[in-house]
N, C-alpha and C positions, 0 to 999 in steps of 0.2 A: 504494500500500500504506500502510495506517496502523499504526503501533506498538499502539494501542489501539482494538479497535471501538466503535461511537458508537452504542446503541439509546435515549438517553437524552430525556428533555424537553429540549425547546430551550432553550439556555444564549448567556448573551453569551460572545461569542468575539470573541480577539485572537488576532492574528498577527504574529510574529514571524520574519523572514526574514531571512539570512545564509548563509553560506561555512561559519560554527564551522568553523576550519582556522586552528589547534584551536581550541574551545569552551574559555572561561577563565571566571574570575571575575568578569570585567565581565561580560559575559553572562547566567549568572545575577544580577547586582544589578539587571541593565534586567526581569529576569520577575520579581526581587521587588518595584521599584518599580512594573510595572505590575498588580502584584497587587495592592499596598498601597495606590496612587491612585486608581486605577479600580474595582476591585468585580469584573471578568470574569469569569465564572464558567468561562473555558477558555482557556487560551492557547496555540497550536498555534507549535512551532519546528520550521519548513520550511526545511532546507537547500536551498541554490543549486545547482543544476548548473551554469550561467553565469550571470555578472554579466552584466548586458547594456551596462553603462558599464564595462566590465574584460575585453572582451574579449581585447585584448592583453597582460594583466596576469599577475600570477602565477598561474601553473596548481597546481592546489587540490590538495590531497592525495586519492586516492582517494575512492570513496564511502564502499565498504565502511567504511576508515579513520573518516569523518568522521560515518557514524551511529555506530558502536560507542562513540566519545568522548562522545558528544551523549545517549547510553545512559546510559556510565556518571555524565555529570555531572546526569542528571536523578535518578536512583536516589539520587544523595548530596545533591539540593537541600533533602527536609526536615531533612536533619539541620544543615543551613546557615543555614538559615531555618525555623527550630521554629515562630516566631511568627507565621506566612504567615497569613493567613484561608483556607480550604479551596479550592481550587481545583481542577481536570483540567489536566494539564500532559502537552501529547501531542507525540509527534515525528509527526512525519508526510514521507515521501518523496514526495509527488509531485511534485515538482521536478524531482528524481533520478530518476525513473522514465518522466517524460515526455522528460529529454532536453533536449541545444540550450539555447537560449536560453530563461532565466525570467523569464519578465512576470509581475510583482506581479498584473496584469488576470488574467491565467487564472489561477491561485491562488485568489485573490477569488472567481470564478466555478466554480471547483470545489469549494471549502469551502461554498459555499451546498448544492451537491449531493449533498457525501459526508456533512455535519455538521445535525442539527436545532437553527439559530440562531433565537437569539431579538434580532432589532431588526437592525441592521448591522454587518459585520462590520469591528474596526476593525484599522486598519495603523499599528504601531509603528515609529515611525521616530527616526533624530535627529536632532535639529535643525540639526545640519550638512550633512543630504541634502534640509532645508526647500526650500529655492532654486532647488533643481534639480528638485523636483516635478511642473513644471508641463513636463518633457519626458520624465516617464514614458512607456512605451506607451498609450496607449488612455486616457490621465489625465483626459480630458473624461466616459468613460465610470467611469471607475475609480471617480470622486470622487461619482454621483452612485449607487452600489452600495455604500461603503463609507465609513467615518469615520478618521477620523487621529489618533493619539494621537503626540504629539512628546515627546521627551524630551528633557534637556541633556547634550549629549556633553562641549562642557567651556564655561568660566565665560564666552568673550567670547561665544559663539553664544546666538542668542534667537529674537524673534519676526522675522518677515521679510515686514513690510505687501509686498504686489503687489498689483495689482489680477488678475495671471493666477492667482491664487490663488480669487480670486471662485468661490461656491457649492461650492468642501469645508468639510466640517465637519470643523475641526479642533480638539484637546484639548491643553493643554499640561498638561506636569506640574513642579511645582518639585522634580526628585529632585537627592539628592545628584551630583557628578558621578566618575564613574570612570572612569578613561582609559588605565588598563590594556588593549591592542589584541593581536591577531592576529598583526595585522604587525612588533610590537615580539616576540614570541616567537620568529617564526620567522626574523627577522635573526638574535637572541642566536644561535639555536639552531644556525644554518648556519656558523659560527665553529668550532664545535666539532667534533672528530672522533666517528665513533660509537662508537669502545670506551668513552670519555669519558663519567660520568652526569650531568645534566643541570645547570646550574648551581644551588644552591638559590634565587638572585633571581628564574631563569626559573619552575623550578619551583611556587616559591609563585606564580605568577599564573596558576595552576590547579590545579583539582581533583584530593587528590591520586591516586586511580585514573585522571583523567585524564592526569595526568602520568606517571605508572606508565607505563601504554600506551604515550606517546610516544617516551616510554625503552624498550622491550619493541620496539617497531617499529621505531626509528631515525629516524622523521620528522622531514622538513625538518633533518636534517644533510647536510653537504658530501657 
């Protein structure tokens, strides 16, 4: 299912994939830097059903939960970034809707299908998951269907010569770094009781309807 139908001329598209659990303000600054660097004229943020490297890891907040956040934080991204250059900013579920385990590979291969691209479809990453790229699924196939746009998660992480990197085309981008996380929200957040509203330090590292919600639902408390 896609939040926005596609009957449009083929546009460059990026992809953006993640957990958003919850979707914060880092998150939006990595779709304004890829706005702002690159040119895309589409950037698709595709919730995870499973991490395929976190299978054991923490269990994500519902789905339901995790598009409605990812809803409201896109509804509020112009007003965050007025000065964006024009882009399509679409959620899209198929992740969630296929289940199991998500390979960036089928992704790839279904955004060719549902979406009219123009050139190759690129994957947003950061440069902290660099290294480990070359033990994706199917990243032999991946890399020669799709481009890589890396971004700085924080100051010591860079470029990462391999030679198992040989033939992706990869982009890097000089964006600022923001390292406001996920994981740091939802530690604060389990400290606290739920009659309790949310700390304001937590709070400001998102959006505030998203924050609303989190408070309204009680997520990721004890």
């Amino acid at each position: 299912m896609n939040d926005a139908s596609d009957r449009k001329p083929p546009l460059s598209t990026a992809l953006i994939g993640g957990s958003f659990d919850p979707v914060h303000l880092g998150h939006l600054h990595l779709v304004h830097c890829v706005a702002t660097y690159t040119g895309y004229e589409r950037i698709l943020l595709v919730p995870v059903a499973m991490n395929n490297f976190k299978q054991n890891g923490h269990r994500p907040a519902p789905p339901d939960d995790r598009l409605a956040m990812l809803r409201l934080a896109v509804d509020g991204y112009r007003e965050l970034y007025p000065a964006d250059p024009r882009f399509d900013l679409i959620i899209d579920s198929c992740e969630l809707d296929r289940g199991g385990v998500s390979y960036t590979y089928d992704t790839v291969r279904y955004i060719y299908d549902a979406y009219a691209v123009e050139g190759r479809v690129a994957v947003v990453m950061g440069d902290d998951l660099l290294e480990g790229l070359p033990r994706w699924h199917r990243f032999d196939e991946l890399k020669r269907i799709a481009d890589f746009v890396v971004c700085k998660r924080t100051e010591a992480c860079g470029h990462v010569p391999s030679e198992l990197l040989r033939g992706a085309r990869i982009r890097y981008i000089d964006n600022a770094v923001f390292e406001d996380s996920a994981t740091l929200i939802r530690d604060r957040l389990g400290a606290f009781p739920v009659p309790e509203a949310l700390p304001g330090d937590v709070a400001s590292l998102m959006p505030k309807k998203v924050a609303d919600y989190v408070q309204s639902r009680h997520l990721y408390r004890t």
